[in-house]
PDB file of N, CA, C and O in Angstrom:
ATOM      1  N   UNK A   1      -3.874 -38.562 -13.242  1.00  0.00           N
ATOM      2  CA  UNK A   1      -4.294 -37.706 -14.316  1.00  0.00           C
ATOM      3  C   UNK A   1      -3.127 -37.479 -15.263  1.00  0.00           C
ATOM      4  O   UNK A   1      -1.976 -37.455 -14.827  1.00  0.00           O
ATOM      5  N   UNK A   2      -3.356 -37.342 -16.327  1.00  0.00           N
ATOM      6  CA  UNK A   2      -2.221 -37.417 -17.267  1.00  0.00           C
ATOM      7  C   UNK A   2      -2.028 -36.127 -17.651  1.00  0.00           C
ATOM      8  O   UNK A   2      -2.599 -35.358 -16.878  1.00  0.00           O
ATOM      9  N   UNK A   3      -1.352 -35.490 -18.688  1.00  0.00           N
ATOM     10  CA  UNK A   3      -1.348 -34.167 -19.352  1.00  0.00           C
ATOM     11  C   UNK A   3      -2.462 -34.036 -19.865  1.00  0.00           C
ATOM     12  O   UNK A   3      -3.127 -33.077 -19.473  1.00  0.00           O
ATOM     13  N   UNK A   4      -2.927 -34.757 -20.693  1.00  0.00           N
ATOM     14  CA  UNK A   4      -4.374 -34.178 -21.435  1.00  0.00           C
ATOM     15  C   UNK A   4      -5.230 -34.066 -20.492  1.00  0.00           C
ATOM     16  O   UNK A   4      -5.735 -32.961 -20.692  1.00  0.00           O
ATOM     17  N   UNK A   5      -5.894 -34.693 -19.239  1.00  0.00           N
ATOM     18  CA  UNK A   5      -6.636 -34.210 -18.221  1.00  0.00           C
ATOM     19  C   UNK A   5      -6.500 -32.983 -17.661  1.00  0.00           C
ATOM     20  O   UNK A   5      -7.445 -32.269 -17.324  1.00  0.00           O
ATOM     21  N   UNK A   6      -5.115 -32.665 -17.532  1.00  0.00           N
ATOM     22  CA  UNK A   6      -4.993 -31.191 -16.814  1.00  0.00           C
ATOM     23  C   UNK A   6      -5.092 -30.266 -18.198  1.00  0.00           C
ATOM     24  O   UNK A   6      -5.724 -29.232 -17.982  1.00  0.00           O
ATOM     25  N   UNK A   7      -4.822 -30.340 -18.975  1.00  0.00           N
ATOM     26  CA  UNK A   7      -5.037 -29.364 -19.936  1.00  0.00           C
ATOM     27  C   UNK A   7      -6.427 -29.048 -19.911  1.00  0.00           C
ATOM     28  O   UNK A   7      -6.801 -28.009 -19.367  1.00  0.00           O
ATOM     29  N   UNK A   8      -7.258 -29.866 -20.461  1.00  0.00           N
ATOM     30  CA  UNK A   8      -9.169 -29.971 -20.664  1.00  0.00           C
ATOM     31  C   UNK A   8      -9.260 -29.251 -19.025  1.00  0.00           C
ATOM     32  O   UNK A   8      -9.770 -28.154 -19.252  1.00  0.00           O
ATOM     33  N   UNK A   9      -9.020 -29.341 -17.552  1.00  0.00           N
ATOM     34  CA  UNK A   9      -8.974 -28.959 -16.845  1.00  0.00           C
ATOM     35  C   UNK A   9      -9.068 -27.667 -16.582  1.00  0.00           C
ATOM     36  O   UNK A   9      -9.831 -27.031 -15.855  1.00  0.00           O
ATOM     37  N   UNK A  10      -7.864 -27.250 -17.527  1.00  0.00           N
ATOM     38  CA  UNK A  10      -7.574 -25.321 -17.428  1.00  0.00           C
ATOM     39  C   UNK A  10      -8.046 -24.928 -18.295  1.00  0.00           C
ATOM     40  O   UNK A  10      -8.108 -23.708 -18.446  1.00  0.00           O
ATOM     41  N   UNK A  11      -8.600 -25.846 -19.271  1.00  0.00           N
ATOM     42  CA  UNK A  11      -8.995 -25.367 -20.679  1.00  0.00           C
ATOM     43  C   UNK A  11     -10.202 -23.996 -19.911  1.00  0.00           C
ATOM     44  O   UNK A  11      -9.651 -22.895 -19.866  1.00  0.00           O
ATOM     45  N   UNK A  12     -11.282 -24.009 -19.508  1.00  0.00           N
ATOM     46  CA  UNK A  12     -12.151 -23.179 -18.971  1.00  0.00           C
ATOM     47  C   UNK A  12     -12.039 -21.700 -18.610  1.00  0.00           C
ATOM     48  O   UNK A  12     -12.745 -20.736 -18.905  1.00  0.00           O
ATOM     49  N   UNK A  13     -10.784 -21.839 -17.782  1.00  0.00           N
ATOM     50  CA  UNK A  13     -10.424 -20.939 -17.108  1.00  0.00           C
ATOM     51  C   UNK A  13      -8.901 -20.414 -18.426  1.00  0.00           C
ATOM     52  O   UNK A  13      -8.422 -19.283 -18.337  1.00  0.00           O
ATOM     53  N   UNK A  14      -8.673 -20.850 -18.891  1.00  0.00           N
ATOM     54  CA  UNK A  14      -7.957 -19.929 -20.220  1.00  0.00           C
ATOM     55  C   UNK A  14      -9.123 -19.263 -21.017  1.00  0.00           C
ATOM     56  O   UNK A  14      -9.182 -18.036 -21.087  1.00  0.00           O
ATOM     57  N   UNK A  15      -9.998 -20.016 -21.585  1.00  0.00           N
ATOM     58  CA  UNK A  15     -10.931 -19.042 -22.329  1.00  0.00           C
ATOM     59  C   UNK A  15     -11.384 -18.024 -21.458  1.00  0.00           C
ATOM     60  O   UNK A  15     -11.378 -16.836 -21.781  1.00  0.00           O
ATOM     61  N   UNK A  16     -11.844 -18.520 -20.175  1.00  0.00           N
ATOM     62  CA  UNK A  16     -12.095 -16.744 -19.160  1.00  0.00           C
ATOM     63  C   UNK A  16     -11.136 -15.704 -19.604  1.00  0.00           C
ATOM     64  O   UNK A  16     -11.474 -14.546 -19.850  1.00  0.00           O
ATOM     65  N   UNK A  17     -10.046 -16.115 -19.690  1.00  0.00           N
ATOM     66  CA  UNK A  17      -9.180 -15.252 -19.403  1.00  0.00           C
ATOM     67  C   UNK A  17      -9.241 -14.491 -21.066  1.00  0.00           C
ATOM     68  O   UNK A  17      -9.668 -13.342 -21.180  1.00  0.00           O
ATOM     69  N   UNK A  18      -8.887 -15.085 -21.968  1.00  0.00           N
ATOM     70  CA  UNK A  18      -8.768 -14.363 -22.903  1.00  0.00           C
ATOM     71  C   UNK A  18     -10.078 -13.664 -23.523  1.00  0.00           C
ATOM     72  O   UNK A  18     -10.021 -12.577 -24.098  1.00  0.00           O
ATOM     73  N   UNK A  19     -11.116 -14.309 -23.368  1.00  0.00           N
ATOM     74  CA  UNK A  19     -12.998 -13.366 -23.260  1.00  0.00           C
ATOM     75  C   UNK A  19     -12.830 -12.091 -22.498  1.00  0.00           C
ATOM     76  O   UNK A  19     -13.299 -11.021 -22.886  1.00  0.00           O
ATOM     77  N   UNK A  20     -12.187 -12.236 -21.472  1.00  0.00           N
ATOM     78  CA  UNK A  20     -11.607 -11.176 -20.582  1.00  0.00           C
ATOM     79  C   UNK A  20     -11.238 -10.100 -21.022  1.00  0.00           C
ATOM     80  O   UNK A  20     -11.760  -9.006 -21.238  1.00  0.00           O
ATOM     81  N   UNK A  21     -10.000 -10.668 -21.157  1.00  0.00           N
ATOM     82  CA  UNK A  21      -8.991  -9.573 -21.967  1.00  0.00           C
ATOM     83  C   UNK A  21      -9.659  -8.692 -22.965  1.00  0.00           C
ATOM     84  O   UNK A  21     -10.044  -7.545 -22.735  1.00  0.00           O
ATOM     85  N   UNK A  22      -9.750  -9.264 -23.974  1.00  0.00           N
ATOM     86  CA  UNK A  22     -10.955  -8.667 -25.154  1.00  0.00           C
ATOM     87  C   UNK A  22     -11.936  -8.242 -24.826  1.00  0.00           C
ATOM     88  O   UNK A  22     -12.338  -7.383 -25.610  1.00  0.00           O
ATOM     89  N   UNK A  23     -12.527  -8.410 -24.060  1.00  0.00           N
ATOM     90  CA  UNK A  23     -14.105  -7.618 -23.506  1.00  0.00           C
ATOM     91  C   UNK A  23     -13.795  -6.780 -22.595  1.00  0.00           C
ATOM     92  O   UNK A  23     -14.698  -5.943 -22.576  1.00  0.00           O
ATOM     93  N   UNK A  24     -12.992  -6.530 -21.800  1.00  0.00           N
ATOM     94  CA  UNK A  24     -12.663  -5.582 -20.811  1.00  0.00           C
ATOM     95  C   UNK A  24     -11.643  -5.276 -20.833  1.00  0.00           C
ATOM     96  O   UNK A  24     -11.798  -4.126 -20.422  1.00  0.00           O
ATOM     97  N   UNK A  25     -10.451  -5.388 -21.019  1.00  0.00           N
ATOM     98  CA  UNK A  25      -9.407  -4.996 -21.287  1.00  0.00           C
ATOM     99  C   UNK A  25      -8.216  -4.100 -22.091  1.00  0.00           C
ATOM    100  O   UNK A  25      -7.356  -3.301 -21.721  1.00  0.00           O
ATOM    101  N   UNK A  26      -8.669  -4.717 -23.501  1.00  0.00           N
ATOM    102  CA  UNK A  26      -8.235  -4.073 -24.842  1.00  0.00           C
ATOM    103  C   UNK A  26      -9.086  -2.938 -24.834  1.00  0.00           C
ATOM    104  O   UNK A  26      -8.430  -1.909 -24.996  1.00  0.00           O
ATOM    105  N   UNK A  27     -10.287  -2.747 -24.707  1.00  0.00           N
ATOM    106  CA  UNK A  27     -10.960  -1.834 -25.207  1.00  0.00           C
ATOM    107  C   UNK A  27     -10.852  -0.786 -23.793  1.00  0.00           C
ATOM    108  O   UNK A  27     -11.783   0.016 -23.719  1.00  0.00           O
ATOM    109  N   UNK A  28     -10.181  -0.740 -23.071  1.00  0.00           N
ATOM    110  CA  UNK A  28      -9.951   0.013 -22.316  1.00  0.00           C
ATOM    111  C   UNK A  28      -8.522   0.884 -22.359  1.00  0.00           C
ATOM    112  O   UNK A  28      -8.336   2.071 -22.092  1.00  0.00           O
ATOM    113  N   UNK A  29      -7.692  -0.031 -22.744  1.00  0.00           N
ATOM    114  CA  UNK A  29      -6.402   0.471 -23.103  1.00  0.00           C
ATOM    115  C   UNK A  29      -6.597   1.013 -24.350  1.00  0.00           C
ATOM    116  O   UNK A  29      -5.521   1.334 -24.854  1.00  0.00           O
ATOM    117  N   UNK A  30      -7.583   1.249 -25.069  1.00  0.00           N
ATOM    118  CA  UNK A  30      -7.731   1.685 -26.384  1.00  0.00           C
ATOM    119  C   UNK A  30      -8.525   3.071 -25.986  1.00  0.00           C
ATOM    120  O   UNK A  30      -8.241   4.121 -26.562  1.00  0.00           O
ATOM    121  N   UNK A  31      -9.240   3.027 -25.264  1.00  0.00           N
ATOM    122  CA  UNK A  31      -9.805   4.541 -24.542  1.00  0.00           C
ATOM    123  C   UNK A  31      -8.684   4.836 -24.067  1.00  0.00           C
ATOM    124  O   UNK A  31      -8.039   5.471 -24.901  1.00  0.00           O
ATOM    125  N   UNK A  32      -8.126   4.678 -23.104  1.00  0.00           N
ATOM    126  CA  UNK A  32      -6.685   5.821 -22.421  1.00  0.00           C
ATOM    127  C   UNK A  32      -5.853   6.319 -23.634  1.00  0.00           C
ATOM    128  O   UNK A  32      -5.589   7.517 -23.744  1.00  0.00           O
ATOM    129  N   UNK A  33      -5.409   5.332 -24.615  1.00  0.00           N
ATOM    130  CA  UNK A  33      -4.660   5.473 -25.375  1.00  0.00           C
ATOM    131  C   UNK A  33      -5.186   7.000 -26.334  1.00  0.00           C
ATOM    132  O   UNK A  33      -4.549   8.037 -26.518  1.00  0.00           O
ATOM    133  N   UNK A  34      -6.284   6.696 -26.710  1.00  0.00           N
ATOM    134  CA  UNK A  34      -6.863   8.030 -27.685  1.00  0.00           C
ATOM    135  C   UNK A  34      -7.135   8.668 -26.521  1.00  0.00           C
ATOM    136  O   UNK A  34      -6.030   9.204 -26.602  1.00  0.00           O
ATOM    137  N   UNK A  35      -7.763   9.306 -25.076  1.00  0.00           N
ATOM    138  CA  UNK A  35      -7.322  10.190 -24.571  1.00  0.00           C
ATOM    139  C   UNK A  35      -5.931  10.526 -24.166  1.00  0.00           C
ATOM    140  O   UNK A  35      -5.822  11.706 -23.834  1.00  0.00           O
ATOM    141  N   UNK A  36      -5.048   9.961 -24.111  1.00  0.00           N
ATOM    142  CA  UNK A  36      -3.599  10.343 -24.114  1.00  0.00           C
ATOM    143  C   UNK A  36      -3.743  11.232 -25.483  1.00  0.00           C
ATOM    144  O   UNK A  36      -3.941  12.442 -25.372  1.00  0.00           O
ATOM    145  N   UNK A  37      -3.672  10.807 -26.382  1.00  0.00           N
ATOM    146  CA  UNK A  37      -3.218  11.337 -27.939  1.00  0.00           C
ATOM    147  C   UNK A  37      -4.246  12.978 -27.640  1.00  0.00           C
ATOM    148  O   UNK A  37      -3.938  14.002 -28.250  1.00  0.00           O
ATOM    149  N   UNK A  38      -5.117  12.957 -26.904  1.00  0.00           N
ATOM    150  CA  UNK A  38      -5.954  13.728 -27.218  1.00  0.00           C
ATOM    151  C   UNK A  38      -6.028  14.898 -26.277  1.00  0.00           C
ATOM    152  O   UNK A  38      -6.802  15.849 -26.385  1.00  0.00           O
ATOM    153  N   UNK A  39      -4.895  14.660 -25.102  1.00  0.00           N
ATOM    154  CA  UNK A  39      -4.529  15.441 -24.107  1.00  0.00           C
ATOM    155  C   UNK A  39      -3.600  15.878 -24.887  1.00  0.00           C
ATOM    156  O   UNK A  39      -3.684  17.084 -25.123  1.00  0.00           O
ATOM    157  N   UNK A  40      -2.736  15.324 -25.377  1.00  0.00           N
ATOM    158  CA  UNK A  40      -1.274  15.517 -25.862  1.00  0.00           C
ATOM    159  C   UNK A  40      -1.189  16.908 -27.193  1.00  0.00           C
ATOM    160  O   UNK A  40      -0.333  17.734 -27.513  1.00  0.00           O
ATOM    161  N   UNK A  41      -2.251  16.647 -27.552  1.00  0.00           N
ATOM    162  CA  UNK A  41      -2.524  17.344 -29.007  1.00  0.00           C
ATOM    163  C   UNK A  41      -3.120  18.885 -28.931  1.00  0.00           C
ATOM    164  O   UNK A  41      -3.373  19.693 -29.825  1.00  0.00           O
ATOM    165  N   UNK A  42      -3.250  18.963 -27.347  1.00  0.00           N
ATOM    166  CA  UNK A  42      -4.491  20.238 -27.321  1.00  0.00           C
ATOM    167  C   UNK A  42      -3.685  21.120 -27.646  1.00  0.00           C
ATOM    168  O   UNK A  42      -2.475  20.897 -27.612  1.00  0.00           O
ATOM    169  N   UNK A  43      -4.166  22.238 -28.006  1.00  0.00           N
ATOM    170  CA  UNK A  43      -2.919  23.781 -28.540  1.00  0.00           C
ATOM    171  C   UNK A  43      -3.748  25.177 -28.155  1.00  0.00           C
ATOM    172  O   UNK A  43      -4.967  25.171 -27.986  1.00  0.00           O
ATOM    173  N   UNK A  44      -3.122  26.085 -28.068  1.00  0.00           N
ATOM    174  CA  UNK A  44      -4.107  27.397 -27.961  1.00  0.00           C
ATOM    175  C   UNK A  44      -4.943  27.658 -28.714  1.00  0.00           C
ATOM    176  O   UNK A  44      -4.583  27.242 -29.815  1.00  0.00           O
ATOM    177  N   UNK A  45      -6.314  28.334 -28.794  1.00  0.00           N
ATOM    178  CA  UNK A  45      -7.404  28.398 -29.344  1.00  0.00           C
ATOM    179  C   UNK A  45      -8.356  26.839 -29.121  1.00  0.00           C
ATOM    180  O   UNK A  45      -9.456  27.169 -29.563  1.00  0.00           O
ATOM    181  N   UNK A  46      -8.438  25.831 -28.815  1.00  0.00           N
ATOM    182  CA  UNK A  46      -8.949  24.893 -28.906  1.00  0.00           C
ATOM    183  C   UNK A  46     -10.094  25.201 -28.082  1.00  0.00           C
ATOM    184  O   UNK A  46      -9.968  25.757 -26.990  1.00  0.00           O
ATOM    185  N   UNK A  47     -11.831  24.667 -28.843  1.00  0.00           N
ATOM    186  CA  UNK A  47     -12.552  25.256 -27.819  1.00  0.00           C
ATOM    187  C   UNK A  47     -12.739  23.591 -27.101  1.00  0.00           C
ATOM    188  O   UNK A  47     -12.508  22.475 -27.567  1.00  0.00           O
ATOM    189  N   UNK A  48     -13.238  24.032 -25.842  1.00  0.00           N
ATOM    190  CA  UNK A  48     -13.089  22.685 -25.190  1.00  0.00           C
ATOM    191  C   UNK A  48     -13.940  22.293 -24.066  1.00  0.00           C
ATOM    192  O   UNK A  48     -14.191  23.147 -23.216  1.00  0.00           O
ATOM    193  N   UNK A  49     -14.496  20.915 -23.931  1.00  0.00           N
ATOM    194  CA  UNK A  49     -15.792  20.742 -22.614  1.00  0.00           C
ATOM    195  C   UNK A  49     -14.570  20.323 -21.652  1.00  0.00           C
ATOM    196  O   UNK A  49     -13.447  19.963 -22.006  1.00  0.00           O
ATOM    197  N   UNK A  50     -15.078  20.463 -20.333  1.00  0.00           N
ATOM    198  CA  UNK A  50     -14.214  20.198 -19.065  1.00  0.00           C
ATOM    199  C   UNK A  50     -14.748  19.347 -18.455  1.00  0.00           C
ATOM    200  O   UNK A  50     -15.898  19.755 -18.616  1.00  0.00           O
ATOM    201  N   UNK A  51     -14.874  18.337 -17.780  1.00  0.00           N
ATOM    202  CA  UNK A  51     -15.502  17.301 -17.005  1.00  0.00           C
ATOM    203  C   UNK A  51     -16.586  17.634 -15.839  1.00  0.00           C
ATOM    204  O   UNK A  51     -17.239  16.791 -15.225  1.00  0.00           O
ATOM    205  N   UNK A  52     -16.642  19.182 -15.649  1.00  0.00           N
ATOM    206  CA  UNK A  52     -17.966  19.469 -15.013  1.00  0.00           C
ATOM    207  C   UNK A  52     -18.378  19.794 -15.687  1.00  0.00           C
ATOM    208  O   UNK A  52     -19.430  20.150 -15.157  1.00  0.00           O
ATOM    209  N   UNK A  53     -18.494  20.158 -17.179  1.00  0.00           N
ATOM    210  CA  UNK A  53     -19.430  21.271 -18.123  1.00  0.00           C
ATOM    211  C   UNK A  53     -18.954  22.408 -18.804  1.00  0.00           C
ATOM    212  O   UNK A  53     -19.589  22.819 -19.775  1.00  0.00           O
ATOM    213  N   UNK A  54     -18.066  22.896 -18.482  1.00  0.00           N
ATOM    214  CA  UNK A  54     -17.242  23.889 -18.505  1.00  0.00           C
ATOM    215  C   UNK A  54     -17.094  23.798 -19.716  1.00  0.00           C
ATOM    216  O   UNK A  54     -16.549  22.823 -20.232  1.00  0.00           O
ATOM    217  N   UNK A  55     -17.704  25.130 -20.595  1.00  0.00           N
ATOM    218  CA  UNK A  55     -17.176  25.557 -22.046  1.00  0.00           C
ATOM    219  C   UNK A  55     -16.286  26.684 -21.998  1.00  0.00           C
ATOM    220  O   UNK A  55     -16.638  27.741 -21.476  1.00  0.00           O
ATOM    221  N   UNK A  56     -14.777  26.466 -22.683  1.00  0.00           N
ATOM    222  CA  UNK A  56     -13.786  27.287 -22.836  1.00  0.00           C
ATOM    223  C   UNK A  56     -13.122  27.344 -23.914  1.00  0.00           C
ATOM    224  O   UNK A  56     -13.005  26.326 -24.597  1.00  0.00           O
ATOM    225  N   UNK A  57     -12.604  28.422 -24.258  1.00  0.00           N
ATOM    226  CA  UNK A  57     -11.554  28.061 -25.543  1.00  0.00           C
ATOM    227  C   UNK A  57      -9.884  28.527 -24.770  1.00  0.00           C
ATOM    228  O   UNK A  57      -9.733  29.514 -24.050  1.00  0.00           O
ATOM    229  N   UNK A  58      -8.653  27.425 -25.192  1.00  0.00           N
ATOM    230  CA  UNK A  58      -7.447  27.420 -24.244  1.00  0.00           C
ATOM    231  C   UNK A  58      -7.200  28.997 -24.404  1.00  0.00           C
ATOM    232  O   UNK A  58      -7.797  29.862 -25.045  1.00  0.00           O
ATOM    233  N   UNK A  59      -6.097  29.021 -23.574  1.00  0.00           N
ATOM    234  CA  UNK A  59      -5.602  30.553 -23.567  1.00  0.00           C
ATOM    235  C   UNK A  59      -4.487  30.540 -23.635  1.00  0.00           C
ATOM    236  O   UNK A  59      -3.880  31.370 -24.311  1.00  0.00           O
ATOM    237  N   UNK A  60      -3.860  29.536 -22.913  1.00  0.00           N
ATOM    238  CA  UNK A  60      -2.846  29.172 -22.672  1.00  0.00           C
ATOM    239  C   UNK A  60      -2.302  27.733 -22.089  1.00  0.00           C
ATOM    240  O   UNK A  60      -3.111  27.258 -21.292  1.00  0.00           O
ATOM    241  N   UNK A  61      -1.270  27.020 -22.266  1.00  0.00           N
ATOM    242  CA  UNK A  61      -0.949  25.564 -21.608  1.00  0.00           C
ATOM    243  C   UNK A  61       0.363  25.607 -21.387  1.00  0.00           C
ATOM    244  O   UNK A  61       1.337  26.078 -21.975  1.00  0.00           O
ATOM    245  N   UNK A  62       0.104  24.807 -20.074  1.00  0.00           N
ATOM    246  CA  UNK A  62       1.212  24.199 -19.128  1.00  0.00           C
ATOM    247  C   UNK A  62       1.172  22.667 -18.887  1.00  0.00           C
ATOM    248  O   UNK A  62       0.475  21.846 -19.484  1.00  0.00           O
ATOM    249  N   UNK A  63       1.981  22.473 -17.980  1.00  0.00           N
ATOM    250  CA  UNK A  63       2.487  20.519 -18.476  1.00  0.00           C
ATOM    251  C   UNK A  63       1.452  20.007 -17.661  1.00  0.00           C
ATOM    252  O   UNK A  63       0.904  18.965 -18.022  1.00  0.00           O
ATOM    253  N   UNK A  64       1.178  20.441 -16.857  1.00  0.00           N
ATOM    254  CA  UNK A  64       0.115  20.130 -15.599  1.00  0.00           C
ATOM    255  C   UNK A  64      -1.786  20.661 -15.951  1.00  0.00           C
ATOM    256  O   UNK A  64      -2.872  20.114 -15.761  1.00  0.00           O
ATOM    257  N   UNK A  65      -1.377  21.861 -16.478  1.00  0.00           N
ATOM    258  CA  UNK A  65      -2.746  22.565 -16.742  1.00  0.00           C
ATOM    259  C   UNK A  65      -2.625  23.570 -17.696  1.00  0.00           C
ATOM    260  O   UNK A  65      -1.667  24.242 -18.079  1.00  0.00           O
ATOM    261  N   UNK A  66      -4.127  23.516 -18.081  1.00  0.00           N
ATOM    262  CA  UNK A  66      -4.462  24.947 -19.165  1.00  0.00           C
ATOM    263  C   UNK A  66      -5.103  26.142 -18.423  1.00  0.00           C
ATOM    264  O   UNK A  66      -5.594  26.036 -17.300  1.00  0.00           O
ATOM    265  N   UNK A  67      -5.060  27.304 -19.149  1.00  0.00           N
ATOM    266  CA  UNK A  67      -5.924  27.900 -19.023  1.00  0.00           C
ATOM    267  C   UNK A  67      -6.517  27.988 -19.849  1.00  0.00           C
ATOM    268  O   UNK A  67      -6.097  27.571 -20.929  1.00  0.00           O
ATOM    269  N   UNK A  68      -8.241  28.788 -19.699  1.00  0.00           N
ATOM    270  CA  UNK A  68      -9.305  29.040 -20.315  1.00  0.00           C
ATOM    271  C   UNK A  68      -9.964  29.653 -20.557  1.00  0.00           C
ATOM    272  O   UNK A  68     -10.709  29.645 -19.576  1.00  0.00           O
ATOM    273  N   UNK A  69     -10.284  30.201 -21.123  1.00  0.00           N
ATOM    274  CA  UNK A  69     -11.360  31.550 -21.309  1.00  0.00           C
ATOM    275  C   UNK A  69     -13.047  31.186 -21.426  1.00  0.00           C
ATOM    276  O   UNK A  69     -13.628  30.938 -22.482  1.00  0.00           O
ATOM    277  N   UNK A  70     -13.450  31.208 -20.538  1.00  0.00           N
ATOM    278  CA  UNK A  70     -14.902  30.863 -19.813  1.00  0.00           C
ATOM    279  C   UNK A  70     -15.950  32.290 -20.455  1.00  0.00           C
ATOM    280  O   UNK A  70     -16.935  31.881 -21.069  1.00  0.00           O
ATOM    281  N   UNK A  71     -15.853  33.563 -20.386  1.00  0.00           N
ATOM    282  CA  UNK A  71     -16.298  34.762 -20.903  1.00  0.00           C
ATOM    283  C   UNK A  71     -15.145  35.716 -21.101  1.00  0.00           C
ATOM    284  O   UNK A  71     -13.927  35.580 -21.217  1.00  0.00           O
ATOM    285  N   UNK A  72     -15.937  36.675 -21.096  1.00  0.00           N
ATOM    286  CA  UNK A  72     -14.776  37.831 -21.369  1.00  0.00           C
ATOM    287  C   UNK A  72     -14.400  38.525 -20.004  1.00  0.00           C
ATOM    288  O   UNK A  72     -15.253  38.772 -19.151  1.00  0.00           O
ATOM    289  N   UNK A  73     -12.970  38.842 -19.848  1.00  0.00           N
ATOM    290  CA  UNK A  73     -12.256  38.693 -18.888  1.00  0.00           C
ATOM    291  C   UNK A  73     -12.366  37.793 -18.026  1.00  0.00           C
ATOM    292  O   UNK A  73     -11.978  38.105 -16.900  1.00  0.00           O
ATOM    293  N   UNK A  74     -12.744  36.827 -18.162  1.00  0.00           N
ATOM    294  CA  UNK A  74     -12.708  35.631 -16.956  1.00  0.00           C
ATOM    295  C   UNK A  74     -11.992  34.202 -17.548  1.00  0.00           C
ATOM    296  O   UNK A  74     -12.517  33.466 -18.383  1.00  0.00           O
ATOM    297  N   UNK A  75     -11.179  34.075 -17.158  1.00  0.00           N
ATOM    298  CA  UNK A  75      -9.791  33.088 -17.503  1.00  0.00           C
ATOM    299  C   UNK A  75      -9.889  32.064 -15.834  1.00  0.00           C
ATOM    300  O   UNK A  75      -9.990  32.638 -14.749  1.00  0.00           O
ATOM    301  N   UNK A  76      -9.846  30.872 -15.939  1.00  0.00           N
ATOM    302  CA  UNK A  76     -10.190  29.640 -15.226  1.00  0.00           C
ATOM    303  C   UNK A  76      -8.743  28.675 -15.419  1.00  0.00           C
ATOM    304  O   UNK A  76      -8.507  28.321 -16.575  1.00  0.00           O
ATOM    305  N   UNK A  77      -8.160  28.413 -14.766  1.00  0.00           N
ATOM    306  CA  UNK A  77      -7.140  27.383 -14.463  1.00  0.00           C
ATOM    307  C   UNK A  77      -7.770  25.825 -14.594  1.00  0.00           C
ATOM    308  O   UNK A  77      -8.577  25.563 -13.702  1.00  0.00           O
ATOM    309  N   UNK A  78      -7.615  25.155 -15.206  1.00  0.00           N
ATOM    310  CA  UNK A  78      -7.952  23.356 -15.277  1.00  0.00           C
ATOM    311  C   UNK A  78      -6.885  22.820 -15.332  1.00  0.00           C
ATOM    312  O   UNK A  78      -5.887  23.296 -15.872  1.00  0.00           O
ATOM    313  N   UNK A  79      -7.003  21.278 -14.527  1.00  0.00           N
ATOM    314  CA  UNK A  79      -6.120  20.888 -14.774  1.00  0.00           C
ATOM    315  C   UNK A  79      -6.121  19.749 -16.301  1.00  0.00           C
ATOM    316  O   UNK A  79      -7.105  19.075 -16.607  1.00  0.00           O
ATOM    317  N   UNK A  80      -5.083  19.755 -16.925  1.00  0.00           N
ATOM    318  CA  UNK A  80      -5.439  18.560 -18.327  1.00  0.00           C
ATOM    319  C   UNK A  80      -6.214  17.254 -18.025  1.00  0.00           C
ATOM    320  O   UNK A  80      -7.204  16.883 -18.656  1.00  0.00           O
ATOM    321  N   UNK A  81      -5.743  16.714 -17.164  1.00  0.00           N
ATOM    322  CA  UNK A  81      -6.921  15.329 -16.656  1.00  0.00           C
ATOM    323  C   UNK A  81      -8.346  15.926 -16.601  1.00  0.00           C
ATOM    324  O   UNK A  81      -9.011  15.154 -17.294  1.00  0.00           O
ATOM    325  N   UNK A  82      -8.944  16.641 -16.260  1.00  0.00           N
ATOM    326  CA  UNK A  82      -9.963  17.513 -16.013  1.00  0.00           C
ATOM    327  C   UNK A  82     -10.829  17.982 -17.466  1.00  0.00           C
ATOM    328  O   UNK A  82     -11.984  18.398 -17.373  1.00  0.00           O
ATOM    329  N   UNK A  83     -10.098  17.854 -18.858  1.00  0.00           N
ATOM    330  CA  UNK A  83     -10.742  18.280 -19.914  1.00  0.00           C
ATOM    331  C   UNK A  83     -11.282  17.034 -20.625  1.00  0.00           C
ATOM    332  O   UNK A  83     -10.670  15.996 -20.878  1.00  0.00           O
ATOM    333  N   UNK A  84     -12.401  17.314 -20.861  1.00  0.00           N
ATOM    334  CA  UNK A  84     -13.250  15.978 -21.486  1.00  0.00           C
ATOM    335  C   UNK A  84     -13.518  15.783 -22.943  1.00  0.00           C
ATOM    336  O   UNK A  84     -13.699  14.602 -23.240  1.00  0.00           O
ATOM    337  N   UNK A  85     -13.581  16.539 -23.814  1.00  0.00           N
ATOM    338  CA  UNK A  85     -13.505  16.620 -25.272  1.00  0.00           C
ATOM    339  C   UNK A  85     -13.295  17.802 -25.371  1.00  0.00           C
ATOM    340  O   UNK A  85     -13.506  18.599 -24.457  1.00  0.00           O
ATOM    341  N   UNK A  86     -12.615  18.257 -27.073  1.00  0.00           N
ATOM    342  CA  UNK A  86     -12.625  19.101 -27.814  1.00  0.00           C
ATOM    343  C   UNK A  86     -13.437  19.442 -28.859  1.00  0.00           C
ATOM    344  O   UNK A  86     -13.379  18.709 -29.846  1.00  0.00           O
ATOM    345  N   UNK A  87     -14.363  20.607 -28.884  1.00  0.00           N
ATOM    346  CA  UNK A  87     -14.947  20.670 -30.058  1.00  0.00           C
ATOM    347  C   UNK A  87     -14.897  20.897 -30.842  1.00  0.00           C
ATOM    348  O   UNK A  87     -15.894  20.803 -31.557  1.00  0.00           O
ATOM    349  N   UNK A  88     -13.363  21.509 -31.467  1.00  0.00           N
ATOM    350  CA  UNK A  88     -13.312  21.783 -33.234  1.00  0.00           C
ATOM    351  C   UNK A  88     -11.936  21.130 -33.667  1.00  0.00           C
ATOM    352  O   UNK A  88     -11.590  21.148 -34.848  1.00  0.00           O
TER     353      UNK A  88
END
């Protein structure tokens, strides 16, 4: 087999790979990436959904977790991985 045989050979299995990449890949590192930015950005007052449901507006933040204000007098500890969007 010469070089051009093995090339046409792998040829198959290179296009897997880069269909791959682009279809599952990029667009995944492109979700973490804007939730990073979007963990990173939260500030006090932000009202916010939590990954069980949880509507709060922050109260306060730490490097690990926020707090939240769920009603009146009732303040809830989350951790930042744990918050799922912001609504304003």
């Amino acid at each position: 087999m010469g070089a051009g045989g093995l090339i046409s050979l792998f040829m198959p299995f290179i296009i897997v790979a880069v269909v791959f990449y682009f279809m599952l890949l990029r667009p995944q590192q492109k979700q973490q990436k804007q939730r990073k930015e979007m963990l990173d950005s939260l500030k006090k007052g932000d009202r916010i959904i939590t990954i069980g449901g949880i509507y709060g507006e922050i109260t306060a933040l730490k490097e690990d977790y926020v707090t939240i204000k769920v009603a009146d007098k009732v303040e809830i500890k989350v951790s930042r991985s744990g918050i799922n969007s912001v609504l304003n």
